[in-house]
Structures are given as C-alpha cells and as structure tokens.
C-alpha positions as CSV (number, residue, x, y, z in Angstrom):
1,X,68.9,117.7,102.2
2,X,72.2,116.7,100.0
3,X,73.0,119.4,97.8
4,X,72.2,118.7,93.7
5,X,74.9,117.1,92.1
6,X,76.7,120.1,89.6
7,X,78.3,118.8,86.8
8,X,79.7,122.6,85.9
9,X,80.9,122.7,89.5
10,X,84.0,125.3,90.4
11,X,86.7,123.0,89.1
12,X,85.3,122.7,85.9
13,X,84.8,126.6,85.6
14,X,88.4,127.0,86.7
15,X,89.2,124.4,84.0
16,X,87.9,126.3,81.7
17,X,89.0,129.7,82.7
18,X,92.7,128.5,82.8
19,X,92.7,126.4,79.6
20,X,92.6,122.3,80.6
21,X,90.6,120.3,78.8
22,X,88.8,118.6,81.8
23,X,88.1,119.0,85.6
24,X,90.4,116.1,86.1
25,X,93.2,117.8,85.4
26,X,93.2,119.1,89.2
27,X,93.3,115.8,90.6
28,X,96.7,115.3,89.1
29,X,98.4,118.5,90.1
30,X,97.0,118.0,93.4
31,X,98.5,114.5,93.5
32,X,102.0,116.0,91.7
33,X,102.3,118.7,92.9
34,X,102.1,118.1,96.9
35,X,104.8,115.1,96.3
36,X,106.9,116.3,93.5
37,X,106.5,113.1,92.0
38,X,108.1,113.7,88.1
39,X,111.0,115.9,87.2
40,X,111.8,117.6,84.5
41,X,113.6,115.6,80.7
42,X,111.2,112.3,82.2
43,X,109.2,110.5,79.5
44,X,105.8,109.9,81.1
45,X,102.8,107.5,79.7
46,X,99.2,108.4,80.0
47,X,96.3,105.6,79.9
48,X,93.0,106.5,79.1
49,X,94.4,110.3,78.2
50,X,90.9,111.6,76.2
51,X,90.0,114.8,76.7
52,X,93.6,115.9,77.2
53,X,93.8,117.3,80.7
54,X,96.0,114.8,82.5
55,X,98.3,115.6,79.2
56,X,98.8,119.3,79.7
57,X,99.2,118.4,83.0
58,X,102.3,116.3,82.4
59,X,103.4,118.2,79.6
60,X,103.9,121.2,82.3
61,X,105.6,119.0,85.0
62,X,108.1,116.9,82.4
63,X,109.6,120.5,80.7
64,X,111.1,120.4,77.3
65,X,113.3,118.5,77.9
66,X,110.8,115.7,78.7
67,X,108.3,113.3,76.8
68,X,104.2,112.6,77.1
69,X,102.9,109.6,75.3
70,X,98.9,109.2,75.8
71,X,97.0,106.3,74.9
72,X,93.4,106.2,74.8
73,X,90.5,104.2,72.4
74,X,89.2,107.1,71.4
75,X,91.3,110.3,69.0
76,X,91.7,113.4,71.0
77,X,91.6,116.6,69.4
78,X,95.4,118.0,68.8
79,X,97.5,119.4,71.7
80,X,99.5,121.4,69.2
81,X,102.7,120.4,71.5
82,X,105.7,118.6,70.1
83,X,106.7,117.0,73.5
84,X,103.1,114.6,73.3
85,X,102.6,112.3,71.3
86,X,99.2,110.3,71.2
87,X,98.4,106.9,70.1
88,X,94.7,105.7,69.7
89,X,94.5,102.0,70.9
90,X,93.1,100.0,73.3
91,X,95.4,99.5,76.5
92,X,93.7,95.6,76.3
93,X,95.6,95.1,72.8
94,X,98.6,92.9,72.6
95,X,100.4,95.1,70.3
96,X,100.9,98.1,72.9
97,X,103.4,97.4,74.3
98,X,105.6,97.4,71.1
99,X,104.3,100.4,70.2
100,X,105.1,102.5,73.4
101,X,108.6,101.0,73.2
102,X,108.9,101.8,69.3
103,X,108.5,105.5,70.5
104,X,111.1,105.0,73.7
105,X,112.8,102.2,75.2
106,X,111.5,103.0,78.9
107,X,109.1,105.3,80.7
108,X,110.2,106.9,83.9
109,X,106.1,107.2,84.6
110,X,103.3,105.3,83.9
111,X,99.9,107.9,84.8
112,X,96.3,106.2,84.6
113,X,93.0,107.9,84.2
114,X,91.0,104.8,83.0
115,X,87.5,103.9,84.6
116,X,85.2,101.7,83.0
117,X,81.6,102.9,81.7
118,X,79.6,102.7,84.9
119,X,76.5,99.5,84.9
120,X,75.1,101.0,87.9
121,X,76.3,97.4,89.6
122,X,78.8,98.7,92.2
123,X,80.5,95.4,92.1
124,X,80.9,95.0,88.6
125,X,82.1,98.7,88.0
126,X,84.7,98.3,91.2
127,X,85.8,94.8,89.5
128,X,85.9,96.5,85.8
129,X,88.1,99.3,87.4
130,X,90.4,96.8,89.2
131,X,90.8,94.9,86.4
132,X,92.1,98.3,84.4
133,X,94.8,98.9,86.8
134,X,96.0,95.5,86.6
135,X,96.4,95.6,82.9
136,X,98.5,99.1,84.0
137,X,100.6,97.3,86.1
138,X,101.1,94.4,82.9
139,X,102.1,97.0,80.9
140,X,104.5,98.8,83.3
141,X,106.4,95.6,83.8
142,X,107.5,95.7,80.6
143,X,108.1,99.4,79.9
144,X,108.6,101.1,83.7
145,X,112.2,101.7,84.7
146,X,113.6,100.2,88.0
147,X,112.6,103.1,90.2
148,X,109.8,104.3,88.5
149,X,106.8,105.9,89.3
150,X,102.8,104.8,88.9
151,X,99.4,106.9,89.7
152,X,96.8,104.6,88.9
153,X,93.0,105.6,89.2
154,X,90.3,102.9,91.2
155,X,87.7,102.4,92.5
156,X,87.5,101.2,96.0
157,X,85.6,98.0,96.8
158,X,86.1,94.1,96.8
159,X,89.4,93.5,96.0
160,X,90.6,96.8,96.7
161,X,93.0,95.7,99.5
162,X,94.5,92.7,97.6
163,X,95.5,95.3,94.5
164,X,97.2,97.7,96.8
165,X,99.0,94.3,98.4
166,X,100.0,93.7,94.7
167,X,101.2,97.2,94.4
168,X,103.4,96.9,97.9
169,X,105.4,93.9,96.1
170,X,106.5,95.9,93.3
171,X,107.2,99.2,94.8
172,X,109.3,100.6,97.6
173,X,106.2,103.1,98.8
174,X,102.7,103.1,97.8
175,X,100.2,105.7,98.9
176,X,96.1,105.7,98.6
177,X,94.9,109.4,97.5
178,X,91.7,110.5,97.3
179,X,92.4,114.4,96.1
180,X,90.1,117.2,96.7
181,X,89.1,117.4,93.5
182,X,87.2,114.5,93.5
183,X,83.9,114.2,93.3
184,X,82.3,113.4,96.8
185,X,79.7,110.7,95.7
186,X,82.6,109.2,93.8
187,X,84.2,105.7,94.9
188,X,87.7,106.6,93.5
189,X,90.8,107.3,94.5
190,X,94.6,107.1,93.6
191,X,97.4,104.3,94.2
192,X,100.4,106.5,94.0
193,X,103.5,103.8,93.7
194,X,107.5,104.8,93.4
195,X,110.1,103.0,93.6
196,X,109.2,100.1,90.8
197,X,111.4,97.2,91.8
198,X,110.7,94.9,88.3
C-alpha cells in the first residue's frame, strides 16, 4: 500500500524550523548549490516568486553585492531585505519587460517557479506548464546576458522533448533535474540552461 500523501512532510517542517517561506525553497538550493550556478554581485529574476522561498534562496547565493527581482500575480508579504525587490504582474503582460529593465539593464539569471493551476487533465496541465517556460524564455531574450543562466520549472509530457530541443539552441549546456525535494507523485522537474547564446 502507497504511503498517504503528507502535505506537512519533513521539508516543510525544516522550512519552517529554518525560516523559508515554502518547501520549495529546497529544490533550489539543491539545484544551486550542487552546481554553483550564481555568484555573488549577480542580479537574478524570479517568475512566479509568491510565497517568497525561492527569494531568500537567491538573496543568500547573490550576497550584498547582488540583486533579486521577483515577479508574481499575486503581492507577497515583505522580505524586509533591501537587495529584493518585488513587482506584482503577470509574466503574460506586454509591459514586463520594460519594467524589469527600468530596474536593471540585464539579469545575469532568470529563476522560474511558475506551474499553472492543475485541471486534473494531464495534458492540458503539461501543455499549460510548457507554455509558462516558453514565455520565460521570451522574456530572457530580451533581458538575459550572453552567458547567462536559466532554471526553469516543467512538467514532463507531450512536448517535453521539443522544449528542451529549444533550450539546446540557445544555450551552451542544458541539464534536466528532478531534485530530491520533489514531490514523488509530481511530474516536474528542472531545465537547468547556462551559457545563453542570444
């Protein structure tokens, strides 16, 4: 028999014992941390950054020197740090773009959390999710540096195969992770891209 599915599992205790704001947050220093994929003084951008966690999380691996933006449709609740900055707007709106470059003129990361609300359709959540990291890639064309670095959320499926061939033309090395954190009825996983060739 399958054991229950815990939404207060160990990660999400250890989120709370240590401060992060969600689960998730492990995902991403399990994903950062084993690659040492930001350094410090680097202006990242978070999509789909409500509750927060994926924001400490970058907050800790830029330094002070560095820079968070977060984007997400819904307000978070205050960080109470001067190195993130969060803007509340959908990623699907035209004027984004302007406003991420308002705040700086490139991003040396670009950092996706977004999913779509699940239907219960497998096929239309996969093609929702897809069509999320696609409209990350559109906006990292126009604000990622040459060189630059993406870790985009998806969910595998139809039309899986042909994103991460889409990911292979516009970056030296791209990588599928699926970190230990995740949950293990879950579908996603993690295109990890550097090297953005524009």
């Amino acid at each position: 028999m399958s054991k229950a599915f815990d939404p207060r599992d160990r990660y999400f205790k250890r989120a709370k014992a240590e401060g992060y704001r969600a689960r998730s947050a492990y995902k991403l220093r399990e994903i950062l941390g084993s690659r040492r994929l930001l350094r410090k003084g680097w202006t990242v951008l978070d999509l789909g950054c409500a509750p927060g966690g994926f924001l400490q999380v970058l907050a800790e691996h830029v330094g002070k020197g560095g820079n968070v933006v977060g984007v997400d449709k819904v307000p978070i609740r205050s960080l109470s740090d001067s190195r993130i900055k969060t803007l509340v707007k959908d990623v699907e709106d035209a004027s984004l773009v302007d406003e991420l470059m308002s705040l700086h003129s490139s991003y040396d990361a670009v950092i996706s959390d977004m999913a779509p609300a699940t239907t219960g359709s497998a096929a239309t959540d996969v093609a929702r999710s897809i069509r999320l990291v696609e409209r990350t890639l559109e906006i990292s064309e126009k604000i990622l540096r040459p060189g630059g670095v993406i870790v985009a959320k998806v969910f595998m499926g139809q039309g899986f195969e042909e994103l991460v061939a889409d990911f292979k033309e516009r970056f030296r090395a791209v990588r599928v992770v699926r970190p230990e954190a995740t949950r293990k009825r879950s579908r996603e996983c993690f295109l990890v891209a550097t090297g953005h060739r524009p």
